[in-house]
C-alpha positions in Angstrom: -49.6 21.7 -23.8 -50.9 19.3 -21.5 -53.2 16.9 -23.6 -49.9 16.1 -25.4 -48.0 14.7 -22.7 -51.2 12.9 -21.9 -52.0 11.9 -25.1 -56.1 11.9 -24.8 -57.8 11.0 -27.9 -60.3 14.2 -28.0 -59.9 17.6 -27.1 -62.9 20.2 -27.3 -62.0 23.9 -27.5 -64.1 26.8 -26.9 -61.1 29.6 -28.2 -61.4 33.2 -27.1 -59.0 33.8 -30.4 -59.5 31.7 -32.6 -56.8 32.3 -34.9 -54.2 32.3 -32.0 -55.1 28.7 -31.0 -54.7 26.9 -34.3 -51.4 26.3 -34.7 -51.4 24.0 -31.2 -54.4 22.0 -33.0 -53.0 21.6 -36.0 -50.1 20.1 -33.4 -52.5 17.9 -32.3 -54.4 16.6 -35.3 -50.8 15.9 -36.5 -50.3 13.6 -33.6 -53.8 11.7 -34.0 -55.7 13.6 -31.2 -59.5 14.6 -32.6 -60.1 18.1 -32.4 -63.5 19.7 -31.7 -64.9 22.7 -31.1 -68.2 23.8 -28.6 -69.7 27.2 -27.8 -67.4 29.5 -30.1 -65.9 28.2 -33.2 -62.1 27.6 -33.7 -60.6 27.3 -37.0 -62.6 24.9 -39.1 -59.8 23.8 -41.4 -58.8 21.6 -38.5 -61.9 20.7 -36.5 -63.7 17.9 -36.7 -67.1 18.4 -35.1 -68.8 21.6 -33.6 -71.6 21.8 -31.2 -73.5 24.8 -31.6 -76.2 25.3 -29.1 -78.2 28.7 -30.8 -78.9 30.5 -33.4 -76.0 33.5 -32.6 -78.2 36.2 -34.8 -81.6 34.8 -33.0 -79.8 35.0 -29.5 -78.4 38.7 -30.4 -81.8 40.3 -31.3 -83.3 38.5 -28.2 -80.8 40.2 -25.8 -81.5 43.6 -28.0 -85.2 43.1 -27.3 -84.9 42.5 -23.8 -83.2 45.9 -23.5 -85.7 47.8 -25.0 -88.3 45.9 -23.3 -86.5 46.7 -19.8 -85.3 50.5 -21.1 -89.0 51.2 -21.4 -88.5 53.2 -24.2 -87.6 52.8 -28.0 -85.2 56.0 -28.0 -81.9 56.7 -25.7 -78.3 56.0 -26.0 -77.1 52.4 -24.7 -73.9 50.7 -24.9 -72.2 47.4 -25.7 -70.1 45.4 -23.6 -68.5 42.4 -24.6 -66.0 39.8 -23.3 -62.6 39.7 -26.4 -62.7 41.6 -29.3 -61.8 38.0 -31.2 -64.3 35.9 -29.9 -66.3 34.8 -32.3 -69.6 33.3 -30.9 -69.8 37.1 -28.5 -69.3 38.8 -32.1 -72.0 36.7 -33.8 -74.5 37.6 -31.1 -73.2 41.5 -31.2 -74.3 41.4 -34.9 -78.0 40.4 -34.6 -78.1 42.5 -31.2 -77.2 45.5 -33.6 -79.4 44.5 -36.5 -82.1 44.0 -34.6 -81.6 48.2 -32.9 -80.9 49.0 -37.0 -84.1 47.6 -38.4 -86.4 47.6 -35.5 -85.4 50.3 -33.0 -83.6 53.0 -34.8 -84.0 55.7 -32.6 -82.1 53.4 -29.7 -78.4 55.0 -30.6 -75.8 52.5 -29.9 -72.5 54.7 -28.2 -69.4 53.5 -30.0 -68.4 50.2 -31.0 -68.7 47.1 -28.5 -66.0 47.6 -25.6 -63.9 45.0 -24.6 -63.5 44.1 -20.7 -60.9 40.9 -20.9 -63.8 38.1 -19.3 -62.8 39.7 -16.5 -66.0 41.4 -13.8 -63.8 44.0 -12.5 -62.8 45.2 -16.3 -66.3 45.5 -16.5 -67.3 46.8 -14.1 -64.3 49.9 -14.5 -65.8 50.0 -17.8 -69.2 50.8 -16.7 -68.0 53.8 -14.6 -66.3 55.5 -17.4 -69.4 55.0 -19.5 -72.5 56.4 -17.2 -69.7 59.5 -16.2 -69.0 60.4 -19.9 -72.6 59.4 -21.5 -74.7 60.6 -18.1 -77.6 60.0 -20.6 -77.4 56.4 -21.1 -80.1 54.2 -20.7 -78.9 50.5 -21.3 -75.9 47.9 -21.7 -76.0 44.8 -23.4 -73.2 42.8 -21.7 -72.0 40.0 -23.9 -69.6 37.1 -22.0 -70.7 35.8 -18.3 -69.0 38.0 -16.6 -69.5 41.5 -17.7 -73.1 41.7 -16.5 -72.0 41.0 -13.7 -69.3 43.9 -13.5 -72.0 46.2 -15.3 -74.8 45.6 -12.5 -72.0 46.1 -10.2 -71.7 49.7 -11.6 -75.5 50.5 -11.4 -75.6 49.0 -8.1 -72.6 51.2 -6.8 -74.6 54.6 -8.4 -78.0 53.6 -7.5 -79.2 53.7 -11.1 -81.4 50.8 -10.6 -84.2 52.8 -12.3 -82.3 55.2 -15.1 -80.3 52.8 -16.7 -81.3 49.0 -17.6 -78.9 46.2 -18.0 -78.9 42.9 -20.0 -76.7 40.2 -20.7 -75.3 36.5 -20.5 -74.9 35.3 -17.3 -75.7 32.2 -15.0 -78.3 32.2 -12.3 -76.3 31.7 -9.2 -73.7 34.4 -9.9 -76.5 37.1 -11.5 -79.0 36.5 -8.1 -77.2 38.8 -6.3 -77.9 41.6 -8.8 -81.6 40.7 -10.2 -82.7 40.8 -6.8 -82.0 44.7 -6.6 -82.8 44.9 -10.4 -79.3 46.5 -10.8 -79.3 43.7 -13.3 -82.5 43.5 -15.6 -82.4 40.0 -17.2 -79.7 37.4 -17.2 -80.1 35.2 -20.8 -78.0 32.1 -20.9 -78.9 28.4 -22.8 -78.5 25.5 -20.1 -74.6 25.3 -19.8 -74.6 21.4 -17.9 -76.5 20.3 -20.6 -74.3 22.1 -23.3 -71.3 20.4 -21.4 -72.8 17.0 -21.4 -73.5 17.0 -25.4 -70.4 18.3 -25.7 -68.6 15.1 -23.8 -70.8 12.5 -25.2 -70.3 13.9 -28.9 -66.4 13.3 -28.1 -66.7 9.6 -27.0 -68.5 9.1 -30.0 -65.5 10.9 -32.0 -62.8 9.2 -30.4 -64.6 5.7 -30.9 -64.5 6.7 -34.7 -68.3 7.0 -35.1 -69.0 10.8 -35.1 -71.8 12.4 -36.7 -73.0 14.4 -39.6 
């Protein structure tokens, strides 16, 4: 890794898999480096501070809501789309996304289990087409991980199904416009990501000048 050969004092980590990544920060903890971790949790046995910018089960059963708000309806089939199946802070918002359908929408019938689509728009997007050709009935994703909105909308754009099937998701403003401006994409939900990335910076100077916080 790079930081080594560098030797920074702090490094902040956002993992897609946790469990993969935490044998390179114990590496680095060994070698005095500060580890952190922002936006998605790594493994805490080795980090030292965590910025956490939501409530993940508060944010999941907002996105939910929007959905039905958007569907227009509080029965039809919808699907989940989400960025890798490890990622911790997409599966923390999944769970209150699905309690929320459980306790206050149950006749909204979730398809399946949440579908993987690598962080990548085209993934996404492929994924959408197999869902609205074998579930011709669906009426709404939830797309968890900036780009699979995106790749979803794409999808609804491509079929014209801006008014049968409603999509929702976490994405930033200049990359969704293209798609809420033909309502191929419903909402777009996202916190304020500069200001995320500022806290985020200023909490590791603090760290690596040995003050940190509680």
């Amino acid at each position: 890794m790079c930081f080594f050969a560098q030797k920074v004092d702090v490094i902040a980590v956002a993992p897609n898999d946790a469990a993969a990544l935490t044998p390179v920060l114990k590496k680095a903890k060994a070698q005095g480096i500060h580890v952190m971790d922002w936006d998605t949790p790594a493994d805490q046995s080795v980090v030292e501070l965590s910025v956490h910018q939501i409530d993940d089960e508060a944010y999941g059963r907002h996105i939910s809501k929007l959905l039905v708000e958007k569907m227009g309806t509080e029965a039809g089939e919808v699907a989940i789309l989400t960025g890798g199946l490890s990622a911790a802070n997409l599966n923390s918002w999944i769970d209150g996304a699905k309690k929320e359908l459980k306790e206050n929408h149950p006749k909204v019938k979730l398809i399946g289990d949440k579908i993987a689509t690598d962080e990548k728009q085209q993934v996404a997007y492929s994924k959408t087409l197999d869902l609205l050709k074998s579930h011709p009935n669906l009426k709404g994703i939830m797309a968890f991980s900036t780009p699979a909105p995106l790749g979803a909308a794409q999808a609804i754009q491509e079929k014209k199904l801006f008014d049968k099937v409603s999509v929702v998701g976490t994405a930033l403003p200049k990359d969704s416009k293209p798609f809420l401006d033909d309502s191929s994409l419903d909402v777009a939900a996202l916190w304020e990501p500069d200001k995320l990335g500022y806290l985020t910076v200023a909490l590791a100077k603090d760290l690596a000048k040995g003050q940190g916080c509680s």
